[in-house]
PyMOL Python script that loads the backbone (N, CA, C, O; Angstrom):
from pymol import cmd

cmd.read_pdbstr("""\
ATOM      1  N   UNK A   1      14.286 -14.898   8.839  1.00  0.00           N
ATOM      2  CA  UNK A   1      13.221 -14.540   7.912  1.00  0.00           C
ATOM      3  C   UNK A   1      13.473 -13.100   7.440  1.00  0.00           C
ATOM      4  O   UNK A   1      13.841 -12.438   8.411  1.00  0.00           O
ATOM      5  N   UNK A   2      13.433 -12.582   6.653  1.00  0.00           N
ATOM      6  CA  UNK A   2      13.723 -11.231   5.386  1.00  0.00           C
ATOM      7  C   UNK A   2      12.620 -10.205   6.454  1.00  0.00           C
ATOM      8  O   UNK A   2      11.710 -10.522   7.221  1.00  0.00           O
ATOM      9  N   UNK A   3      12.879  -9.621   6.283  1.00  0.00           N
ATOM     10  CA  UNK A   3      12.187  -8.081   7.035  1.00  0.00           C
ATOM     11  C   UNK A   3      11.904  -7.515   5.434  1.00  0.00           C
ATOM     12  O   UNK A   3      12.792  -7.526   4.581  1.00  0.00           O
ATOM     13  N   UNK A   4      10.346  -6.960   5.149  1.00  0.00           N
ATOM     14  CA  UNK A   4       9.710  -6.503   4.119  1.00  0.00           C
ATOM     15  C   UNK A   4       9.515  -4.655   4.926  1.00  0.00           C
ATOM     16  O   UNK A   4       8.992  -4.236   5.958  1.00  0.00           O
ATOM     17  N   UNK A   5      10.212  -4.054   3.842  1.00  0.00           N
ATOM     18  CA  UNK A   5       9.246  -2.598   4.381  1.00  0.00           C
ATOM     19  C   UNK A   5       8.360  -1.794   3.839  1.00  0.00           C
ATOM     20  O   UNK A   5       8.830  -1.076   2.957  1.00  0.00           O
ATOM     21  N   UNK A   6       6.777  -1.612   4.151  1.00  0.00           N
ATOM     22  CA  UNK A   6       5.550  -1.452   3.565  1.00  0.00           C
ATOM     23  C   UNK A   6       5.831   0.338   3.910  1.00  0.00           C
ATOM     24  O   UNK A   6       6.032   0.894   4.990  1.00  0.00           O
ATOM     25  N   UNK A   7       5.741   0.929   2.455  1.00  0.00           N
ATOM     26  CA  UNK A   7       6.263   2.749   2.862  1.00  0.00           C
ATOM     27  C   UNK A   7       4.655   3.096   1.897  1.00  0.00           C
ATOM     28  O   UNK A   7       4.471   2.475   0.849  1.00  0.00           O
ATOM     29  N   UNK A   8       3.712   4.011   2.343  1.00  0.00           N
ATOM     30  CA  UNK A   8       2.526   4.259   1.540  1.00  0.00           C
ATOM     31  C   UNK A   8       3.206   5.961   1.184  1.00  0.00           C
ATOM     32  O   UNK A   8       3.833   6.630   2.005  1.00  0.00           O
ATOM     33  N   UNK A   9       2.884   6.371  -0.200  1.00  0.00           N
ATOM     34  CA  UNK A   9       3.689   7.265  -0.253  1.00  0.00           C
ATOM     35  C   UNK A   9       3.007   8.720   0.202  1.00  0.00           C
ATOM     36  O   UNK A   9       1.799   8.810  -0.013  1.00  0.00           O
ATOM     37  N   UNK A  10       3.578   9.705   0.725  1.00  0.00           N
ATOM     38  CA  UNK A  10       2.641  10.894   1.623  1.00  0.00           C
ATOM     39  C   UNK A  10       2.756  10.238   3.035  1.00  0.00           C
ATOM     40  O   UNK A  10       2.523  11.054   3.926  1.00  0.00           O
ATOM     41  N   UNK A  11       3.000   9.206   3.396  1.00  0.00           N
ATOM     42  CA  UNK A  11       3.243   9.121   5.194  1.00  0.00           C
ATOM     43  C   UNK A  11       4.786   8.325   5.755  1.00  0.00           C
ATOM     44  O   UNK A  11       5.199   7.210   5.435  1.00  0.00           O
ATOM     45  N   UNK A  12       5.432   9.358   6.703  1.00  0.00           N
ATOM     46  CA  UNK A  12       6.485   9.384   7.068  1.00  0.00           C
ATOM     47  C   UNK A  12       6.870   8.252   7.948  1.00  0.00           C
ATOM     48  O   UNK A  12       8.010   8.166   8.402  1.00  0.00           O
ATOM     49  N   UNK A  13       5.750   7.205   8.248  1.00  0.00           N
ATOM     50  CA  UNK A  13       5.693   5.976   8.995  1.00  0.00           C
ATOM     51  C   UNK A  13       5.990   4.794   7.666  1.00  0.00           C
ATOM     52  O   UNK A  13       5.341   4.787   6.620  1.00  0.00           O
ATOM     53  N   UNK A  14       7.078   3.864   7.988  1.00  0.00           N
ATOM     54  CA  UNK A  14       7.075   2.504   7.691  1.00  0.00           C
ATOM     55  C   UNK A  14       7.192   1.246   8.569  1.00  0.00           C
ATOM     56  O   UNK A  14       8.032   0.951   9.418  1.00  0.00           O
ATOM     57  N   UNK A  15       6.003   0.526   8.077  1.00  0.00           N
ATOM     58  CA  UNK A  15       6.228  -0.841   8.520  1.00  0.00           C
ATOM     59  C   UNK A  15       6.878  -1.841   7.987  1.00  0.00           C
ATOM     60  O   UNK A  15       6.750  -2.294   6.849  1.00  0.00           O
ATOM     61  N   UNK A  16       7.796  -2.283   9.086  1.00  0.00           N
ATOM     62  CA  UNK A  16       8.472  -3.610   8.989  1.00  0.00           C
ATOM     63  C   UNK A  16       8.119  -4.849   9.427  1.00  0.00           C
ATOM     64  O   UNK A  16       8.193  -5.078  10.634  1.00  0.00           O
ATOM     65  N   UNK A  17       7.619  -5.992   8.402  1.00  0.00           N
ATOM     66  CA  UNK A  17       7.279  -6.831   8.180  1.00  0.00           C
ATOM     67  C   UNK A  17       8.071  -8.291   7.941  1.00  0.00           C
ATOM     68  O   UNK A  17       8.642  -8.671   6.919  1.00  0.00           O
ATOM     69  N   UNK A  18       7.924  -8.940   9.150  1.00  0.00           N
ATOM     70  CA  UNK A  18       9.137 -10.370   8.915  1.00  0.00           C
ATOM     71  C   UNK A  18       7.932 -11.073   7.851  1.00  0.00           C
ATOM     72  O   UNK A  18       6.735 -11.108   8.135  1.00  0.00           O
ATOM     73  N   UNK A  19       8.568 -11.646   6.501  1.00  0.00           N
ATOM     74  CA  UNK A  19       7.654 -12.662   5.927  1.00  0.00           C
ATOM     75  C   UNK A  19       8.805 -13.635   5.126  1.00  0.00           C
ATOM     76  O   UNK A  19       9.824 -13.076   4.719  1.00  0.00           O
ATOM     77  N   UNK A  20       8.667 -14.782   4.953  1.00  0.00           N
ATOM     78  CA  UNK A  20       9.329 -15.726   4.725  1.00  0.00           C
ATOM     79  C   UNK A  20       9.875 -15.726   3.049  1.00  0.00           C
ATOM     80  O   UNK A  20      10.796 -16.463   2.697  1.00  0.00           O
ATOM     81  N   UNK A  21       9.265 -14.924   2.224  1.00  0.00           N
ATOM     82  CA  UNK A  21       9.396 -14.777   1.118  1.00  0.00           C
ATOM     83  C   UNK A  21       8.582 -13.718   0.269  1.00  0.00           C
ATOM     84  O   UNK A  21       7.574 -13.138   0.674  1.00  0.00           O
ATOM     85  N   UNK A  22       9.272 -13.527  -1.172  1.00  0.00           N
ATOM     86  CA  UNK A  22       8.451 -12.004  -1.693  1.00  0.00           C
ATOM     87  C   UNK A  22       7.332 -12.753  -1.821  1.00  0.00           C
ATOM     88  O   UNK A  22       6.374 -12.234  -1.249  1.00  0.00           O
ATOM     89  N   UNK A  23       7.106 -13.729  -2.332  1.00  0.00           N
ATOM     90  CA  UNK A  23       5.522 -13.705  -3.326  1.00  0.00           C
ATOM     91  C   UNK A  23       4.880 -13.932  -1.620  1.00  0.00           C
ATOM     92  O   UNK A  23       3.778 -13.388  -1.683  1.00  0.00           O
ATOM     93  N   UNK A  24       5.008 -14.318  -0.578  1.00  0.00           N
ATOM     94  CA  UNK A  24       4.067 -14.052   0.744  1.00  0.00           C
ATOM     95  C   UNK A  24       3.842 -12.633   0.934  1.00  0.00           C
ATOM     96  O   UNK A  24       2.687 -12.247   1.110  1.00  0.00           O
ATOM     97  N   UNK A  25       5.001 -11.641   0.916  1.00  0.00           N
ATOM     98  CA  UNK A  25       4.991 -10.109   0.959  1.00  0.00           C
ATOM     99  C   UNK A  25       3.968  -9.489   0.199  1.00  0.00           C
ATOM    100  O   UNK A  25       3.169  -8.675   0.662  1.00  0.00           O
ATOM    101  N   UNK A  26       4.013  -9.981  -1.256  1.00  0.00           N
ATOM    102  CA  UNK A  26       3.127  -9.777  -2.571  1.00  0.00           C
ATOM    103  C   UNK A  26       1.439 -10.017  -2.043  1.00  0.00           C
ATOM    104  O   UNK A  26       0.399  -9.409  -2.295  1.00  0.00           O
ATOM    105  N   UNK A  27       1.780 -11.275  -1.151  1.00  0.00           N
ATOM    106  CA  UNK A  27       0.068 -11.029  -1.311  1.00  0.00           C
ATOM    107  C   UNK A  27      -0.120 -10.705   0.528  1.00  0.00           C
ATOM    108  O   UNK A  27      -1.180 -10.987   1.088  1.00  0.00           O
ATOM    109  N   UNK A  28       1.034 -10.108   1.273  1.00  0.00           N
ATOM    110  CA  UNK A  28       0.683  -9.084   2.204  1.00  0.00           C
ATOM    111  C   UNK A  28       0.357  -7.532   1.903  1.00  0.00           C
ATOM    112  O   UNK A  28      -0.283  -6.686   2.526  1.00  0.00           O
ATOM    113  N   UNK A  29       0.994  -7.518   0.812  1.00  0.00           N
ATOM    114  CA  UNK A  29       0.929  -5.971   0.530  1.00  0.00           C
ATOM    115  C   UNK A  29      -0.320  -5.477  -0.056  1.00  0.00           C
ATOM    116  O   UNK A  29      -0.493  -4.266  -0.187  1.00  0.00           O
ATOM    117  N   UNK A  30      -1.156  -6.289  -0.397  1.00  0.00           N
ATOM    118  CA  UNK A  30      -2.605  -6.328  -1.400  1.00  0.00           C
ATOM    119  C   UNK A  30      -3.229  -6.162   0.205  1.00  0.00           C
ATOM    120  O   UNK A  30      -3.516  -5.016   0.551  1.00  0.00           O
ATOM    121  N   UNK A  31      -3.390  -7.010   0.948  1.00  0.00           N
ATOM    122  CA  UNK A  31      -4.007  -7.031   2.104  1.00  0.00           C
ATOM    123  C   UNK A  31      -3.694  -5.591   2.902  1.00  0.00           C
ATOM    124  O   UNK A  31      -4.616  -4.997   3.462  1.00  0.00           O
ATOM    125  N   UNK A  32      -2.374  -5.095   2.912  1.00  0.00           N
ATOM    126  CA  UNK A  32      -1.823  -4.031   3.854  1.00  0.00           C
ATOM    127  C   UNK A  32      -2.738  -2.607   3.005  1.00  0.00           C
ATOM    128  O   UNK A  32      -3.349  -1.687   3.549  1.00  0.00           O
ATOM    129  N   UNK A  33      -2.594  -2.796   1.960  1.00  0.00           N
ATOM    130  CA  UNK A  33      -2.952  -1.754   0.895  1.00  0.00           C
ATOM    131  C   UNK A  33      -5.115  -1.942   1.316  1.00  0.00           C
ATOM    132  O   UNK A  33      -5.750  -1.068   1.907  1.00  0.00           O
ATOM    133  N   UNK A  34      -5.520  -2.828   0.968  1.00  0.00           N
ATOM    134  CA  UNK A  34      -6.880  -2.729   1.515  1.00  0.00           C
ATOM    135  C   UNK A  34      -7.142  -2.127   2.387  1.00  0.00           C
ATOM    136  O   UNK A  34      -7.729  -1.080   2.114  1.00  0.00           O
ATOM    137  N   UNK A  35      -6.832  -2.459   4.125  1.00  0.00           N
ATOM    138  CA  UNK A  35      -7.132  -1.705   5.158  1.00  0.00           C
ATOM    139  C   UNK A  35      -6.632  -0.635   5.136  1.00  0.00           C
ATOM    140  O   UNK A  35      -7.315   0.099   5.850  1.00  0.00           O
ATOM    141  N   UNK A  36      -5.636   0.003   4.625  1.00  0.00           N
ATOM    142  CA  UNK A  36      -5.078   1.593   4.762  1.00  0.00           C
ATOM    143  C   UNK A  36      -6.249   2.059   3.785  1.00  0.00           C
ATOM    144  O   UNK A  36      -6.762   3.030   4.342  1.00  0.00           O
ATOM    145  N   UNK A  37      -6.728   1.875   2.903  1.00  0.00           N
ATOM    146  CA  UNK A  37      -7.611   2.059   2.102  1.00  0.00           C
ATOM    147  C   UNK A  37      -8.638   2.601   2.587  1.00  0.00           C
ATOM    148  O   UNK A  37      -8.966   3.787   2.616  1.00  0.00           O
ATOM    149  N   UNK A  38      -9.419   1.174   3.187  1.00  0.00           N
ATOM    150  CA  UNK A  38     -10.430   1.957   3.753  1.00  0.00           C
ATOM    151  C   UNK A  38     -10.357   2.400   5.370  1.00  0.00           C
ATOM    152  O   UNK A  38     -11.476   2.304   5.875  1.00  0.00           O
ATOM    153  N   UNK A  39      -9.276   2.885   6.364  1.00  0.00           N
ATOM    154  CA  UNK A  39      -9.229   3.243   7.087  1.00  0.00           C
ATOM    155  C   UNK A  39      -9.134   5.026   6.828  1.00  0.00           C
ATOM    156  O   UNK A  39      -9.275   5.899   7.684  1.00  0.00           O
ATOM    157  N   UNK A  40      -8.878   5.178   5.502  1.00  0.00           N
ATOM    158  CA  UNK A  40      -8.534   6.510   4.815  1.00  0.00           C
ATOM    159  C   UNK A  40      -9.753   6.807   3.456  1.00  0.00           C
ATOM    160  O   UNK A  40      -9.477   7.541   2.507  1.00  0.00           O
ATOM    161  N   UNK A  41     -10.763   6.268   3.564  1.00  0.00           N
ATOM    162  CA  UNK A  41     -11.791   6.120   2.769  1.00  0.00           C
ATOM    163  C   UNK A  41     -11.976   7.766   2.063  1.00  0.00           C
ATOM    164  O   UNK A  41     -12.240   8.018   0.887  1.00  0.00           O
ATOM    165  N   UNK A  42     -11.795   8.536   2.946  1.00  0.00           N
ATOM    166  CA  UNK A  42     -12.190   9.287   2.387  1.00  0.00           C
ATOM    167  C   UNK A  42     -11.326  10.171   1.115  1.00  0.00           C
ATOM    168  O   UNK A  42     -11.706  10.752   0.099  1.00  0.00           O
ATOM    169  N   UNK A  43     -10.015   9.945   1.732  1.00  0.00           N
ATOM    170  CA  UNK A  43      -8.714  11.119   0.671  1.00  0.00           C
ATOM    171  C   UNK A  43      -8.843  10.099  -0.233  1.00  0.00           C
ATOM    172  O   UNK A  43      -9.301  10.636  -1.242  1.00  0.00           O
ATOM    173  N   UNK A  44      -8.666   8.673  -0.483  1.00  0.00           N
ATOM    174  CA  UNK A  44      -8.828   7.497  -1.575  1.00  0.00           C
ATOM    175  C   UNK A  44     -10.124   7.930  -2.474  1.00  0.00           C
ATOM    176  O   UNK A  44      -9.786   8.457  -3.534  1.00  0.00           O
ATOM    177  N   UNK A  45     -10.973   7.864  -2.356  1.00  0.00           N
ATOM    178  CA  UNK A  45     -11.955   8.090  -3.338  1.00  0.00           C
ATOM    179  C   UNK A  45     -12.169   9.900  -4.065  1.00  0.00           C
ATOM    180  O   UNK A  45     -12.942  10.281  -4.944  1.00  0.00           O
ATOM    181  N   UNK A  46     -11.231  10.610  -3.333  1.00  0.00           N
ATOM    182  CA  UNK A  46     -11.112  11.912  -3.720  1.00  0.00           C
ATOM    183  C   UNK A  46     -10.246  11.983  -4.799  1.00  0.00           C
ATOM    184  O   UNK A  46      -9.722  13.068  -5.052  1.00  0.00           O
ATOM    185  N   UNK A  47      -9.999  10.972  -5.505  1.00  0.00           N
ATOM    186  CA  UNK A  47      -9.312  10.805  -7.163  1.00  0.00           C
ATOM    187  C   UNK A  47      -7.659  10.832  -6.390  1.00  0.00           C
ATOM    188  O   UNK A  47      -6.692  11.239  -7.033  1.00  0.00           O
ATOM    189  N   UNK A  48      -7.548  10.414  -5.166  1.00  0.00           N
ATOM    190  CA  UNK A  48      -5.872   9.885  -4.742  1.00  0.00           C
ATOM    191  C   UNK A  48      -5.335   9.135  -5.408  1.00  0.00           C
ATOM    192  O   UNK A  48      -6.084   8.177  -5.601  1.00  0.00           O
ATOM    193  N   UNK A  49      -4.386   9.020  -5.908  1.00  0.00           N
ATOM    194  CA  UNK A  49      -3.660   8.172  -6.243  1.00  0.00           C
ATOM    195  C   UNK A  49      -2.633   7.177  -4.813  1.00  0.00           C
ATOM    196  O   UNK A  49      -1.586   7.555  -4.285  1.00  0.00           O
ATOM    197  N   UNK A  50      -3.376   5.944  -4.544  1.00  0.00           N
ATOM    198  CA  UNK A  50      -2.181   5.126  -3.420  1.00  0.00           C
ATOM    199  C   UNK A  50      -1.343   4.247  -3.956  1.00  0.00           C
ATOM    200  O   UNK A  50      -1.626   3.185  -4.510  1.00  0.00           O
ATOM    201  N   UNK A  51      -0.210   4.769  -3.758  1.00  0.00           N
ATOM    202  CA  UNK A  51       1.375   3.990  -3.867  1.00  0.00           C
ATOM    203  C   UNK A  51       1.701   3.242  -2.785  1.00  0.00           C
ATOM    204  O   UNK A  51       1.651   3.846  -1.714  1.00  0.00           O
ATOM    205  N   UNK A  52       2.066   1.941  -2.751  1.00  0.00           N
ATOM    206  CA  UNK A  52       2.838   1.443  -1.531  1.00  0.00           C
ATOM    207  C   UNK A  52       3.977   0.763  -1.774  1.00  0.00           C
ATOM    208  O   UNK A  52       3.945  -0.289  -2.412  1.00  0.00           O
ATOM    209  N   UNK A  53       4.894   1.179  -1.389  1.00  0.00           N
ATOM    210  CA  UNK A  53       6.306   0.486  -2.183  1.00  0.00           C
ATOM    211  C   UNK A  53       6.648  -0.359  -1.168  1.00  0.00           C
ATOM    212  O   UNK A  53       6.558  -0.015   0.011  1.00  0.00           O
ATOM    213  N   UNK A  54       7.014  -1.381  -1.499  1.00  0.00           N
ATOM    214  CA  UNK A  54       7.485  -2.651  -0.588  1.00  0.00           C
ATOM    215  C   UNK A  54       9.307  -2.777  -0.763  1.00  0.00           C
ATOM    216  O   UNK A  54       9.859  -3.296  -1.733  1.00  0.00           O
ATOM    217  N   UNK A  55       9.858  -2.302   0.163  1.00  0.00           N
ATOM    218  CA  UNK A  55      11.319  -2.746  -0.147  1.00  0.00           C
ATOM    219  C   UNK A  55      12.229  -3.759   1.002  1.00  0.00           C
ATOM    220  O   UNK A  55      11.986  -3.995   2.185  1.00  0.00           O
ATOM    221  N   UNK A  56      13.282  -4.198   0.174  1.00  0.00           N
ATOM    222  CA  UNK A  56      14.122  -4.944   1.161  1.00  0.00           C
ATOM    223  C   UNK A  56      14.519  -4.024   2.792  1.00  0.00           C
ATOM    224  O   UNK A  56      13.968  -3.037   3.278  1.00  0.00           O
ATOM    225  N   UNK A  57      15.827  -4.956   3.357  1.00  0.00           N
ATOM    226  CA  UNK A  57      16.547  -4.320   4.752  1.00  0.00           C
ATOM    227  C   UNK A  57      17.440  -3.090   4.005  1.00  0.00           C
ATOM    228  O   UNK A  57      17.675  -2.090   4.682  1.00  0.00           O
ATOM    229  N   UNK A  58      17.876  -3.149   2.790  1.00  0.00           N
ATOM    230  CA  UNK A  58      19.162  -2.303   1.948  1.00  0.00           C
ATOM    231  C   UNK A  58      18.277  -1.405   1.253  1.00  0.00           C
ATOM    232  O   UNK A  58      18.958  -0.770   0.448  1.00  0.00           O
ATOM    233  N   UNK A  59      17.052  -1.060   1.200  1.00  0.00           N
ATOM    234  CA  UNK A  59      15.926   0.160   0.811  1.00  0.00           C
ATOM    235  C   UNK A  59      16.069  -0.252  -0.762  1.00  0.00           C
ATOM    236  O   UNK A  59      16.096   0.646  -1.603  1.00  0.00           O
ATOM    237  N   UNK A  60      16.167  -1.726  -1.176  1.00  0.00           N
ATOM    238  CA  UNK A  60      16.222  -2.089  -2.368  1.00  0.00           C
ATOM    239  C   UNK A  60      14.865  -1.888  -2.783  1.00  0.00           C
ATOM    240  O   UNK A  60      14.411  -2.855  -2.171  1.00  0.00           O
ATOM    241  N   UNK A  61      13.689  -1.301  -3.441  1.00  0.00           N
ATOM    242  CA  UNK A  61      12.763  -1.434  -4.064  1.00  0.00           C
ATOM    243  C   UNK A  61      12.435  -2.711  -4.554  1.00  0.00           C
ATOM    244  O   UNK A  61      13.079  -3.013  -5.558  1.00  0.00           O
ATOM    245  N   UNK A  62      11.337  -3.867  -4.011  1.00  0.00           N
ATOM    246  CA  UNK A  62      11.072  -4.911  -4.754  1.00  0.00           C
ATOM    247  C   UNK A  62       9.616  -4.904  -5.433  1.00  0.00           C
ATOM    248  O   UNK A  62       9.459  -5.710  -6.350  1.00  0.00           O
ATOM    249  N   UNK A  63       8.950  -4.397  -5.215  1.00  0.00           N
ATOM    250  CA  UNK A  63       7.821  -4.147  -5.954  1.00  0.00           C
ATOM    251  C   UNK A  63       6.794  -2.754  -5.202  1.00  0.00           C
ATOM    252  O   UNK A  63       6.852  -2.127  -4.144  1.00  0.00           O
ATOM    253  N   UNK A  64       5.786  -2.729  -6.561  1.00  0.00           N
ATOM    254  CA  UNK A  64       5.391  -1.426  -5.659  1.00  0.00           C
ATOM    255  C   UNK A  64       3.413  -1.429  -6.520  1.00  0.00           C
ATOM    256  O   UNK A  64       3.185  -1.521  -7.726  1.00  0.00           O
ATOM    257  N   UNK A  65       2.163  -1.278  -5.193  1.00  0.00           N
ATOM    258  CA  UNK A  65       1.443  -1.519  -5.828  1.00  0.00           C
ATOM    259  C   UNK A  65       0.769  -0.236  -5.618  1.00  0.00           C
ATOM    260  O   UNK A  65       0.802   0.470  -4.610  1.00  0.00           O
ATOM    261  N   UNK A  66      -0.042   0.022  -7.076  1.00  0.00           N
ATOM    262  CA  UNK A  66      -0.658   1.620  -7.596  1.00  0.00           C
ATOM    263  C   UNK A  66      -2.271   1.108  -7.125  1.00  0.00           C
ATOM    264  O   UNK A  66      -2.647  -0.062  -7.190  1.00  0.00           O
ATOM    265  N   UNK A  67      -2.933   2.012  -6.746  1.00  0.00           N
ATOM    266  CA  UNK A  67      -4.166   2.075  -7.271  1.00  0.00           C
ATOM    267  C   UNK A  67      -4.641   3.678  -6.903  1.00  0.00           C
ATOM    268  O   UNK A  67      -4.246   4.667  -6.284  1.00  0.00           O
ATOM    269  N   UNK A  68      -5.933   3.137  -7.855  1.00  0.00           N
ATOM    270  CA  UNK A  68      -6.766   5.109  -8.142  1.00  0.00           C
ATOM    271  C   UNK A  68      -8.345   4.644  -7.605  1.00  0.00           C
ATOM    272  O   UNK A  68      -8.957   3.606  -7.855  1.00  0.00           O
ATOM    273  N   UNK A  69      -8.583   5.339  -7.113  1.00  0.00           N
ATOM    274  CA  UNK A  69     -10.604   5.199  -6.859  1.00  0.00           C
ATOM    275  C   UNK A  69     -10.771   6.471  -7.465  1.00  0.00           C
ATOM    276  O   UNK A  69     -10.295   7.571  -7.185  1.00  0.00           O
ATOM    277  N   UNK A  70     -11.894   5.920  -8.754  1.00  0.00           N
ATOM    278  CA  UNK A  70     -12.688   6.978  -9.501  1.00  0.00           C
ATOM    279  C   UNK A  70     -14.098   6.666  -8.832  1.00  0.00           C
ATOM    280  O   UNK A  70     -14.558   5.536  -8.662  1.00  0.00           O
ATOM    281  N   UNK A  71     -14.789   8.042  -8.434  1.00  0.00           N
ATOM    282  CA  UNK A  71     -16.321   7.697  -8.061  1.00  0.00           C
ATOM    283  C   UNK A  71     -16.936   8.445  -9.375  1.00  0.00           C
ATOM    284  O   UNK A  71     -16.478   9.407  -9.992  1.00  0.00           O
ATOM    285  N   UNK A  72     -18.012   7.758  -9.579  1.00  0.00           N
ATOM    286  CA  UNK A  72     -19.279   8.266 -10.531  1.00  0.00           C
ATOM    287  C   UNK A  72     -19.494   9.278 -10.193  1.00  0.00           C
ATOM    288  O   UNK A  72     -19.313   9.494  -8.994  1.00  0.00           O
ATOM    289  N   UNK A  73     -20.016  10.476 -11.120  1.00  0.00           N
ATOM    290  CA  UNK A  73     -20.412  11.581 -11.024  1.00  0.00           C
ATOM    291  C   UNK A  73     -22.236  11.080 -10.084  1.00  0.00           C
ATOM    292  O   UNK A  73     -22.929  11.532  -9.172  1.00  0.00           O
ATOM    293  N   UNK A  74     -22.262  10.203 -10.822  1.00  0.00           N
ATOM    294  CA  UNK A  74     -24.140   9.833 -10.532  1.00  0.00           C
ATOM    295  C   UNK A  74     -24.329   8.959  -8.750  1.00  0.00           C
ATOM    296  O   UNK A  74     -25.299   8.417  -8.220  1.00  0.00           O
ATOM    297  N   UNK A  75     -22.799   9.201  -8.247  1.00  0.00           N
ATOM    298  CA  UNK A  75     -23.151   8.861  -6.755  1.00  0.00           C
ATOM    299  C   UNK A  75     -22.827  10.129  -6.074  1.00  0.00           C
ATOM    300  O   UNK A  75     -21.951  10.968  -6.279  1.00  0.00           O
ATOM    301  N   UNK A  76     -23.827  10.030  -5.162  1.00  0.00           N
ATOM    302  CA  UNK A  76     -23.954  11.646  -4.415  1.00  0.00           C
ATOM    303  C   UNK A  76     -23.708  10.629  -2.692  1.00  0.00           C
ATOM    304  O   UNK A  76     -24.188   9.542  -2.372  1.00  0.00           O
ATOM    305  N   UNK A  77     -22.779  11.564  -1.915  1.00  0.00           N
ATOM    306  CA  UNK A  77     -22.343  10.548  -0.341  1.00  0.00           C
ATOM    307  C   UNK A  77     -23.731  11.623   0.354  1.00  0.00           C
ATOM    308  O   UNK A  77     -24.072  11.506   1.531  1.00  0.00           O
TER     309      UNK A  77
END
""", "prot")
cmd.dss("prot")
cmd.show_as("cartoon", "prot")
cmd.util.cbc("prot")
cmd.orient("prot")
């Protein structure tokens, strides 16, 4: 089975992930990307930008997913 490696960009830790194929990886990486999310709730909604690049065993880049949290001015924590 292909070894996937989940790299979030700003942390020097990657996980390696056995999954049987990309589009399974594809919708591990949506899932992997959620919980880092909100385990990090707070730098994410501080207008972070999270990158997580998913690459092969050869550091081939196979896809890579962006997201931004904008909060409303009109929510006060």
């Amino acid at each position: 089975m292909p070894l996937f490696h989940f790299k979030v960009e700003g942390d020097p830790d990657v996980d390696a992930i056995e999954l049987p194929s990309v589009a399974v990886a594809k919708c591990e990486a949506v899932k992997y990307a959620g919980k880092r999310i909100c385990d990090e709730a707070d730098r994410f909604w501080d207008a972070s930008l999270f990158t997580l690049n998913v690459t092969d065993d050869r550091g081939l880049s196979l896809f890579m997913l962006m997201m931004t949290g904008v909060q409303s001015a009109a929510v006060s924590d």
